[in-house]
C-alpha positions as CSV (number, residue, x, y, z in Angstrom):
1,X,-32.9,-16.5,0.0
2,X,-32.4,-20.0,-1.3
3,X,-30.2,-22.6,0.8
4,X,-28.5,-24.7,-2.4
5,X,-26.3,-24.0,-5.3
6,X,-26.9,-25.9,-8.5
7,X,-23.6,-26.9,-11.1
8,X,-23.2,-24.0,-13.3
9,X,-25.7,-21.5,-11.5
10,X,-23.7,-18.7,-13.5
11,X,-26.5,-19.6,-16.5
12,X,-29.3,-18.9,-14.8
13,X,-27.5,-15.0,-14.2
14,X,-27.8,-15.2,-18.0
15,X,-32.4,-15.7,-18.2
16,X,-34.0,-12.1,-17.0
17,X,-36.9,-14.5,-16.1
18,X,-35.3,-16.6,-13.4
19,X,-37.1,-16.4,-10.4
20,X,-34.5,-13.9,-8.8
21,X,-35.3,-11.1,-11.6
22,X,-31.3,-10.3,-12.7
23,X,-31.5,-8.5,-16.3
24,X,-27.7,-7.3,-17.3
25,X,-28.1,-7.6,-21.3
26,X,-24.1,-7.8,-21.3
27,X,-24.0,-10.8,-18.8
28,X,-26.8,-12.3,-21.1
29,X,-25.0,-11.8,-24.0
30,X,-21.6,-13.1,-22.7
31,X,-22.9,-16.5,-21.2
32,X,-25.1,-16.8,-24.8
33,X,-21.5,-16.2,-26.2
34,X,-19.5,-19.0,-23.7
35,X,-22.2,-21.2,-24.2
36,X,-21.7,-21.6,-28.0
37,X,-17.8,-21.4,-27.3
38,X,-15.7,-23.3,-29.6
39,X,-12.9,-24.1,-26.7
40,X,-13.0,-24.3,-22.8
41,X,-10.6,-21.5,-22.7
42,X,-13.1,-19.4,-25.0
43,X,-15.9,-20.3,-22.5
44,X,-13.8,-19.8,-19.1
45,X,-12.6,-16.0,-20.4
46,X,-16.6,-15.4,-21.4
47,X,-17.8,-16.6,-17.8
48,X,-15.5,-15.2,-16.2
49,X,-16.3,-11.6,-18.2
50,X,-19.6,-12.6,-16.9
51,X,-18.7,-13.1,-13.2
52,X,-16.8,-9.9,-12.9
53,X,-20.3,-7.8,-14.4
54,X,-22.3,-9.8,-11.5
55,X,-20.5,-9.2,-8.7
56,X,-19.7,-5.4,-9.4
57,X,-23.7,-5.4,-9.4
58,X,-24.0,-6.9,-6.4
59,X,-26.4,-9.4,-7.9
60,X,-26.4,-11.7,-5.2
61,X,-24.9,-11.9,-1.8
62,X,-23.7,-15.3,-0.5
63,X,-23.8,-15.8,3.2
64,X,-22.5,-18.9,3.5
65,X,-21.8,-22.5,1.7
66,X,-21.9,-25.4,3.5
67,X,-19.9,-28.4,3.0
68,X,-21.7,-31.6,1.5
69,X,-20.0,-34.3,3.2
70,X,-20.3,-37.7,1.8
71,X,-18.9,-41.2,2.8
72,X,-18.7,-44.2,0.4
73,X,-17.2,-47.1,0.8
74,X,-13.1,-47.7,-0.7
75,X,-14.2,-50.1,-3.0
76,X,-16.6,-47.6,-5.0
77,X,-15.4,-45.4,-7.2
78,X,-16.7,-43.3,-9.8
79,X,-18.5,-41.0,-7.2
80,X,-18.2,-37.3,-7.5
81,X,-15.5,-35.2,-5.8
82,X,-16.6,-31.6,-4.5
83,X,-19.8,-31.8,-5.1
84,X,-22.2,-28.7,-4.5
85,X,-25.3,-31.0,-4.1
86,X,-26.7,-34.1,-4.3
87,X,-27.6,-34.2,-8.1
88,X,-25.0,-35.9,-9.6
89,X,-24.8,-38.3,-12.9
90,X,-24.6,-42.2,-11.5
91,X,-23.9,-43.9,-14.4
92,X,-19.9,-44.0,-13.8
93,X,-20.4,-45.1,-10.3
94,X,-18.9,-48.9,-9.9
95,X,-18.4,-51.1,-6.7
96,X,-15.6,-53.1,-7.1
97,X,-15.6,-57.0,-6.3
98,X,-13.7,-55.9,-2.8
């Protein structure tokens, strides 16, 4: 039982070795496949392949997700919206002169 999500946990459905054991060679293959995708639409029609093989094996079960709520000031910008966690890029986060 783990109590995060990371951005783009589908990848980790793709490495046998992850600490929760999955091994679907098709699901490997097909993330291998979106993650050397030429377009977005290539990748999303591969993950999505990939997402349909992982829940028909019941891979994992989600009980529930909840919300990150975070509160910034009006004059910052920059910050993520929808977040699943606190690991985030901070680079394009400004504060205005406001």
């Amino acid at each position: 039982m783990q109590e995060h999500v990371n951005h783009r946990d589908i990848v980790f459905y793709g490495n046998p070795d992850f600490y929760w054991g999955y091994n679907n060679p098709k699901v490997i293959e097909l993330i291998k496949q979106s993650e050397a995708s030429a377009t977005l639409d290539e990748q999303n029609e591969k993950l999505t392949e990939a997402n349909k093989l992982i829940a028909e094996d019941a891979a994992s079960d989600w009980l529930y997700l909840y919300p990150q709520i975070v509160v910034s000031a009006s004059n910052v910008s920059g910050y993520p919206v929808n977040g699943l966690n606190s690991q985030f890029f901070a680079y394009n986060i400004e504060k205005s002169a406001e």
